[in-house]
Every structure is written in C-alpha cells, then in structure tokens.
C-alpha positions as a Markdown table, in Angstrom:
| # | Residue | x | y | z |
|---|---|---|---|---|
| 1 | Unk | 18.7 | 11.0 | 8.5 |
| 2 | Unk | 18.8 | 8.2 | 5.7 |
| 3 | Unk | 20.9 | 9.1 | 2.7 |
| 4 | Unk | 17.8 | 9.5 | -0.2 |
| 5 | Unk | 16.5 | 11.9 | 2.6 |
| 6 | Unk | 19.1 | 14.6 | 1.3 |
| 7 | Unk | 18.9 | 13.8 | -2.4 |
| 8 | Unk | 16.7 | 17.0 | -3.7 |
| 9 | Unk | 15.3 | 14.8 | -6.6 |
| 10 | Unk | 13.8 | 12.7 | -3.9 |
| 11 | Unk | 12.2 | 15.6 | -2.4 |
| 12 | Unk | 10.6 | 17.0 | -5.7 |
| 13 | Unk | 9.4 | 13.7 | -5.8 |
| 14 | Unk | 8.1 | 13.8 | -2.8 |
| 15 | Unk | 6.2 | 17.0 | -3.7 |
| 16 | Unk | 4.6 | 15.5 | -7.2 |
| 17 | Unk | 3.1 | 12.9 | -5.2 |
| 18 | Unk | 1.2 | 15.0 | -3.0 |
| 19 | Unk | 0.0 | 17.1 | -6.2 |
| 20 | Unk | -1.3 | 13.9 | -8.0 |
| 21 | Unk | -2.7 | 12.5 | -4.9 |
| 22 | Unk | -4.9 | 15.9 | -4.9 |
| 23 | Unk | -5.4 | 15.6 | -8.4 |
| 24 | Unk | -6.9 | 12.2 | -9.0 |
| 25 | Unk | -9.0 | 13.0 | -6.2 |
| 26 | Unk | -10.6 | 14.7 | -9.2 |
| 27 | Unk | -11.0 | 11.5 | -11.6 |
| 28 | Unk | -14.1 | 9.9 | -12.0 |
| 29 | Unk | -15.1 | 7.2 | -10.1 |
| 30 | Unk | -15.3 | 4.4 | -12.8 |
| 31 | Unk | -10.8 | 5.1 | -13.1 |
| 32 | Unk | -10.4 | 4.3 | -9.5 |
| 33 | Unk | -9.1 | 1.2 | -10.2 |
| 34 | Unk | -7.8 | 1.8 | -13.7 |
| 35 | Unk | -5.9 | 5.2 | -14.6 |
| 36 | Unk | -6.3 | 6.4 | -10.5 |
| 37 | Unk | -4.5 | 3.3 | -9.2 |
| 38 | Unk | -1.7 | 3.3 | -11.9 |
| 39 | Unk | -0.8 | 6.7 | -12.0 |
| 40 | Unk | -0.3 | 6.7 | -8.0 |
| 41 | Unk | 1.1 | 3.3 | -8.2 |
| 42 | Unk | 3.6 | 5.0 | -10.9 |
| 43 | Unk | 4.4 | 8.2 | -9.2 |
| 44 | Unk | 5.2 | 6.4 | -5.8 |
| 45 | Unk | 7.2 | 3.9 | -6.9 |
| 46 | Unk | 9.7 | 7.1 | -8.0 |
| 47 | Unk | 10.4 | 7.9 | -4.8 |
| 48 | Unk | 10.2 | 3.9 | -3.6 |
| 49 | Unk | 13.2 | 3.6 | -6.0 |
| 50 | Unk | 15.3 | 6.4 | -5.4 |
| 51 | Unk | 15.1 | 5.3 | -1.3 |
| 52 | Unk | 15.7 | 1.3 | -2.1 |
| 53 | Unk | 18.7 | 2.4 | -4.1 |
| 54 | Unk | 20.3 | 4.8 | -1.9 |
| 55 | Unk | 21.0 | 2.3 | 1.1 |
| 56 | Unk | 24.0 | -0.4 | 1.4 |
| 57 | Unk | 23.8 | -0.3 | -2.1 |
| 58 | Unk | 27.1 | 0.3 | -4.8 |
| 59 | Unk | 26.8 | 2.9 | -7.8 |
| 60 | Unk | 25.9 | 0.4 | -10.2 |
| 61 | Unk | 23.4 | -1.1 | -8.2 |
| 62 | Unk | 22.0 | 2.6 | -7.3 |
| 63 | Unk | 21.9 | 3.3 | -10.9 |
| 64 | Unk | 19.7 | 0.4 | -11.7 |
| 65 | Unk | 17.1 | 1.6 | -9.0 |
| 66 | Unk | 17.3 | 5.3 | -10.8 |
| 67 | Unk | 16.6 | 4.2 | -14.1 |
| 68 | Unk | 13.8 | 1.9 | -13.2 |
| 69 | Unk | 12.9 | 5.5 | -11.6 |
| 70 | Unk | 12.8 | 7.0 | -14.6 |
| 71 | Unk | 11.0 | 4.8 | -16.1 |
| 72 | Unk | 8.3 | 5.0 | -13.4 |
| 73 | Unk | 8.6 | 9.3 | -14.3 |
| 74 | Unk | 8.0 | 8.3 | -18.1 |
| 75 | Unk | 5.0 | 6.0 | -17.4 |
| 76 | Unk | 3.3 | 8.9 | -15.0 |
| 77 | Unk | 3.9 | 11.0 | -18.0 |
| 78 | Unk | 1.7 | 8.5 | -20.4 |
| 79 | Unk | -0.6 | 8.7 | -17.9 |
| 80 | Unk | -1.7 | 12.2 | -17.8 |
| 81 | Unk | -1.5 | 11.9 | -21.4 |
| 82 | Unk | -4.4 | 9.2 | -21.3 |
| 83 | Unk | -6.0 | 11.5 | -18.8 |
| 84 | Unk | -5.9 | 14.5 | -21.1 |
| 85 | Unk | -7.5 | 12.4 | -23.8 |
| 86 | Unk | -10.4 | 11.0 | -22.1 |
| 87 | Unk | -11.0 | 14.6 | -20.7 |
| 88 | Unk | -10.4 | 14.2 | -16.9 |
| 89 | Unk | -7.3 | 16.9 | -16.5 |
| 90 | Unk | -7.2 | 20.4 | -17.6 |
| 91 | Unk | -5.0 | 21.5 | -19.7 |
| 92 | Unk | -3.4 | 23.4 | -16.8 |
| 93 | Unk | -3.3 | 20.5 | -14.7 |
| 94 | Unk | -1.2 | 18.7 | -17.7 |
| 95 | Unk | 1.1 | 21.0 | -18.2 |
| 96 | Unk | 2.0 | 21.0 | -14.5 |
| 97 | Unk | 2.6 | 18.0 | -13.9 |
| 98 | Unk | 4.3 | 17.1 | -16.9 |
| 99 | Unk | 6.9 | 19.9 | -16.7 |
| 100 | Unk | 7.6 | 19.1 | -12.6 |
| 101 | Unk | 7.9 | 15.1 | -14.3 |
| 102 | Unk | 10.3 | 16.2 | -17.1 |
| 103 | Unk | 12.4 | 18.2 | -15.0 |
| 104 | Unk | 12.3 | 15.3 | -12.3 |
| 105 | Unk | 13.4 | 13.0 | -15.4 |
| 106 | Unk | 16.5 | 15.0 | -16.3 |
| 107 | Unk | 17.6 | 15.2 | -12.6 |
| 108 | Unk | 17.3 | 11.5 | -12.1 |
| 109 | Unk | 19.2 | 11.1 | -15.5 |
| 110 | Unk | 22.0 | 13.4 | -14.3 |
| 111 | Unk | 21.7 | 11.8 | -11.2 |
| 112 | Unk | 22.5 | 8.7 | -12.8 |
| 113 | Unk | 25.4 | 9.5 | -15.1 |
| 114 | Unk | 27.2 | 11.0 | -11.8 |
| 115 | Unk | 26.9 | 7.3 | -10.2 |
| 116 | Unk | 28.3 | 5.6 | -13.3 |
C-alpha cells in the first residue's frame, strides 16, 4: 500500500471525483470542452497532488504539493459557482459538492500545517 493510500483526505477525494464525474455527465454538450473539462481536470488533479507529494518526498516539499491541492479544491469551487450561474446544477447539487470541497479544503489545510 503507498503512503497517500492511507491519508483519509485522499480518499474523500477520491469519493468527490466520482460524484462530479456523475454530475457533469449532466452538463450540456456545448461545456464539454469548457466548464466539463476544467472542473474534472481541477478535481483530479486534488488527488494527483496529494499522491505526487506523499512519495520520497520531505515535509516541505509535501506541503508544496498540498497547497497547490488546495488550490485545485478552490478552483473546483469557482467552478460549480459558474455552473450555478449559467443554470446547469441544482441548487442541491451545489450545495453538495461545495460542502464535501470545503470540508476537503480544511483537511488538506490541517494537513498541511501538521507537515510544517
């Protein structure tokens, strides 16, 4: 087992993606390859980050690959926002996924005030 493998943020992570794989599924054709891509791009690359951090790497160096996590949490958020405007999420679908991406935000950031 590799070492992100046991890191519960990496496994809520894990579990958002598969919700907003399902839920752009949803999005209308002309966003595949606007607000679809970016938002899938964004939410993977979480996960990408907390595993390319976690191996052979020091504290500082993990840190770095948590925050630019975070930042990929903050950009999924803008995303639904967009998505919400234009009318492609429900409301309910919004407020999921930006409460599971907020409390994913504060665990990273916890996360990386234990490694410094």
């Amino acid at each position: 087992m590799f070492k992100f493998e046991k890191l519960d943020v990496w496994s809520k992570s894990m579990d958002l993606i598969e919700f907003i794989d399902i839920l752009v599924k949803k999005f209308p054709k002309e966003e595949t390859y606007i607000l679809t891509s970016q938002i899938k791009r964004a939410s993977d690359s979480i996960a990408l980050n907390i595993a390319e951090g976690s191996q052979g790497q020091s504290n500082a160096e993990f840190s770095k690959f948590i925050g630019y996590a975070i930042r990929s949490t903050i950009e999924v958020v803008c995303c639904i926002h967009i998505a919400k405007r234009r009318g492609i999420i429900l409301n309910e679908d919004f407020d999921k996924v930006y409460s599971d991406w907020e409390t994913i935000s504060k665990m990273l950031q916890s996360f990386r005030t234990k490694l410094n």
